[in-house]
KOLMILUM-655798 format. One line per field, with one value per residue (C-alpha): residue number from 0; x, y, z. Coordinates in steps of 0.2 Angstrom, whole numbers, plus 5000, padded with zeros to 4 digits. Layout:
<nodes>
n = NUM:...
px = X:...
py = Y:...
pz = Z:...
</nodes>
This chain:
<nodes>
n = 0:1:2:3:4:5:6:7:8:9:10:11:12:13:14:15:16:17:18:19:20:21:22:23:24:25:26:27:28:29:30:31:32:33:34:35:36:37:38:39:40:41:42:43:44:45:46:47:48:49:50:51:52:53:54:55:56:57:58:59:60:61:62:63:64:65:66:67:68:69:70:71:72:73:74:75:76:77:78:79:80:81:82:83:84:85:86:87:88:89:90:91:92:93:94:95:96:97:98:99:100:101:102:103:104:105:106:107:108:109:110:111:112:113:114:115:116:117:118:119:120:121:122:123:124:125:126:127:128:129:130:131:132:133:134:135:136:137:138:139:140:141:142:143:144:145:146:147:148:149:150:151:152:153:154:155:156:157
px = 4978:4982:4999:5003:4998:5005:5022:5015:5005:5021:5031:5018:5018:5036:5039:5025:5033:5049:5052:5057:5044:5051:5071:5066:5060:5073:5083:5074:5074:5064:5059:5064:5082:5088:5090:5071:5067:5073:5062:5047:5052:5055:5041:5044:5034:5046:5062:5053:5051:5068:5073:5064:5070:5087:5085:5072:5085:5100:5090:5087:5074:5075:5075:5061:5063:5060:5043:5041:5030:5019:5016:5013:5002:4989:4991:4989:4974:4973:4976:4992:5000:5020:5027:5028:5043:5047:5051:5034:5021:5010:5000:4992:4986:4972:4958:4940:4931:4913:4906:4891:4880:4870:4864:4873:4892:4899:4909:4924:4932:4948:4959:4970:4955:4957:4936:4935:4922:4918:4918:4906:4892:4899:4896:4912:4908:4917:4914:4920:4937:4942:4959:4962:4973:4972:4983:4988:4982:4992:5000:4985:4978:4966:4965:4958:4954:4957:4948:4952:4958:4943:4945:4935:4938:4937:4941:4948:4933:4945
py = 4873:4871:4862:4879:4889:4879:4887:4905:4900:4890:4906:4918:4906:4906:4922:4929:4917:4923:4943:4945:4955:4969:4963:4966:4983:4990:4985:4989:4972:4973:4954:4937:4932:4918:4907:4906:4907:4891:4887:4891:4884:4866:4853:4841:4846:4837:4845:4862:4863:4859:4870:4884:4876:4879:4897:4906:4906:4914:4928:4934:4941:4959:4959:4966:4984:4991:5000:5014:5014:5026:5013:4998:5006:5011:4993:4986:4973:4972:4958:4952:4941:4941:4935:4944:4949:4947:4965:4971:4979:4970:4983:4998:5013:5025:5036:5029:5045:5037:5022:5011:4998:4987:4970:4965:4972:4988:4997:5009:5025:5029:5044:5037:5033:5016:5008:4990:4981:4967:4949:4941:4949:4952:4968:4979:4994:5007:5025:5041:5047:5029:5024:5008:4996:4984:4969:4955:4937:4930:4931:4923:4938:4939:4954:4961:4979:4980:4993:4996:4977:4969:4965:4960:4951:4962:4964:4980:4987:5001
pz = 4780:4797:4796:4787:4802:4816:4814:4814:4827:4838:4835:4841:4858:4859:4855:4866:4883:4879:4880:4863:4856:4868:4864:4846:4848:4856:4844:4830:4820:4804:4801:4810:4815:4799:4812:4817:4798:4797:4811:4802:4785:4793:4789:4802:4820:4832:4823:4821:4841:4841:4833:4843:4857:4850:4844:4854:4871:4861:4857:4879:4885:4892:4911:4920:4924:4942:4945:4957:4972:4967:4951:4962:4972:4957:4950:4967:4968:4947:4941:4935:4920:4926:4942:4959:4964:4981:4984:4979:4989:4998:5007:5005:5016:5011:5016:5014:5004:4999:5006:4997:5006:4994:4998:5013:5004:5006:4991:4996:4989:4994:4992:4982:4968:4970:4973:4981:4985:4996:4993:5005:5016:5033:5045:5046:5055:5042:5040:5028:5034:5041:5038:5031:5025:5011:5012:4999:5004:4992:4976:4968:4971:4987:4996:5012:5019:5037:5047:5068:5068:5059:5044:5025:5009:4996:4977:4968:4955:4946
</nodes>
């Protein structure tokens, strides 16, 4: 039973990596190209894989569309599945709103309605109406809010 699910399961992979899903849509395709029907009808694993490997490039993948500032900063600090791009922003400035203390970490507000909290118990002095900037680490994902200078690790809650 599984033989017979590996190539729905290979084509979902390949399918899912590659940006069709979204190439399809927009051009409203009802089922699977011939080409990668043949895919799925072949018995042999090694000449399967070939197969997609042969097939799955001639169909594209749509290019990335550009996002708006306004965009990247609400998604700023949440996690991500795609590449960065080099153009994207890595800093934000806001106005803290509501400030927590709780067990040696303090959680942030900010005008924007974006909440971070912080990583690792170490004393900021921060209060309500503080401007601050939150600056990406890395593209792993680390961030840190900077506050007159000083600065924290923190990770984005909303």
């Amino acid at each position: 039973m599984y033989r017979l699910l590996l190539p729905v399961y290979v084509t979902a992979i390949l399918l899912a990596l590659s940006g069709l899903p979204e190439a399809w849509a927009d051009k409203k395709l009802e089922s699977l190209p011939d080409s990668l029907e043949a895919c799925v009808d072949e018995e042999d694993d090694a000449l399967r894989l070939a197969c997609y490997d042969r097939e799955v490039p001639r169909w594209g993948s749509i290019p990335p569309t550009e996002i708006s500032r306004q965009q990247q900063e609400e998604e700023f600090g949440q996690p991500r599945l795609d590449a960065f791009d080099e153009d994207e922003l890595t800093e934000i400035t806001a106005t803290v709103t509501k400030l927590r203390k709780s067990g040696g970490k303090v959680t942030v507000w900010l005008d924007n309605d974006q909440v971070w909290q912080q990583k690792y118990s170490k004393s900021l002095l921060i209060k309500e109406g503080d401007e601050v900037s939150i600056e990406r680490k890395s593209v792993l994902g680390g961030h840190r809010l900077v506050v007159r200078g000083r600065g924290i690790e923190v990770k984005r809650l909303n």
